[in-house]
C-alpha positions, 0 to 999 in steps of 0.5 A: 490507463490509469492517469486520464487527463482531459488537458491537451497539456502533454506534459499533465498537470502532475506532482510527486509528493514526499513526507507523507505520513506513514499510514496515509489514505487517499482521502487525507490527500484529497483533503490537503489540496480541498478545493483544488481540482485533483483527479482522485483515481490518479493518486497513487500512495507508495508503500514498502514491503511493511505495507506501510507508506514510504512517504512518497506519492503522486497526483494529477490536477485537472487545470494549471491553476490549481497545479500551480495552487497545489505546489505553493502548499509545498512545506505546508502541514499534514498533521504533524508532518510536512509535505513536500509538494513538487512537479513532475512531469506526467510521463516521468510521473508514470515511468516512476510508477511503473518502475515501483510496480515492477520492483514490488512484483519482483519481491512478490513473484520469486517463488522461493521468496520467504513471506513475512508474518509479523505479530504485534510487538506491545506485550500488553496488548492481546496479540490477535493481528498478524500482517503477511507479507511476500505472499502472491499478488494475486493471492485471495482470502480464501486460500489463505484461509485454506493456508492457515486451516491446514495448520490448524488456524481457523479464520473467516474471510472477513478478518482478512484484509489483502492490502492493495495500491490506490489502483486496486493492484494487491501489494503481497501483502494482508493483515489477519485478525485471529479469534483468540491469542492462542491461534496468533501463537500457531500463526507465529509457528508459520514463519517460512512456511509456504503459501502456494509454493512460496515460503513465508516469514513470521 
């Protein structure tokens, strides 16, 4: 499984977060319990369908002591924002996130379900990124390389960046860098258009 403790302690050593910032990392949750021994592979960032985080996370400490330091930074600050630190029990940890996998695999595995592209929104800035979502979850960088060639739009692999959670699962989402503004204005004619079957939003 994903959460492997090596407590006896049934009930794990874990905690639900919430108030994170919206483009959080694992690595700024490491950091804000640094010292603390927290099993990095158990943290798990929620994000929404903008590919960006809801604010809400969970996390796995590997001793009480430090389960315990880590609830007393409850309200402490993460940069600008405050967290909220909170226990959960493991099994209700994992319930959660299995809940929150299934309601983003509904949104990504209906098959007349519109995929997303939105363009930047600064009009001063060269519109040159594109972020798809409602695409396949397990959609790869090369069919939408095909996708977007077949209209004309010719992007490397390398501009591609499929967004994934903090287990590897692919969120059906991705984010696109174009060679030139002119190719992101074909991108934004792709609204609704389908990718392997599934209609798609711009």
């Amino acid at each position: 499984t994903l959460f492997r403790s090596r407590s006896p302690h049934e009930q794990g050593y874990c905690i639900y977060l919430k108030g994170l910032p919206y483009d959080i990392e694992n690595k700024q949750i490491v950091d804000f319990f640094k010292t603390l021994d927290l099993i990095e592979d158990s943290i798990y960032i929620v994000y929404g369908p903008n590919g960006k985080s809801t604010g809400e996370g969970f996390a796995e400490f590997r001793n009480e002591a430090d389960h315990k330091a880590a609830l007393n930074r409850h309200k402490q600050y993460m940069g600008s924002r405050f967290i909220q630190v909170h226990p959960i029990p493991k099994k209700s940890m994992l319930e959660k996130i299995d809940m929150i996998r299934k309601r983003q695999q509904n949104i990504g595995y209906n098959d007349q379900k519109d995929v997303f592209l939105n363009m930047d929104l600064d009009r001063n800035v060269p519109k040159l990124h594109a972020h798809l979502w409602n695409i396949p979850y397990n959609v790869t960088k090369a069919e939408i390389v095909q996708f977007l060639h077949l209209e004309g739009i010719v992007v490397e692999e390398k501009l591609i960046e499929i967004l994934v959670d903090s287990s590897g699962q692919g969120l059906g989402q991705a984010l696109v860098k174009f060679k030139s503004e002119e190719d992101a204005h074909k991108a934004e004619r792709l609204h609704r258009k389908k990718l392997n079957g599934r209609d798609r939003k711009s």
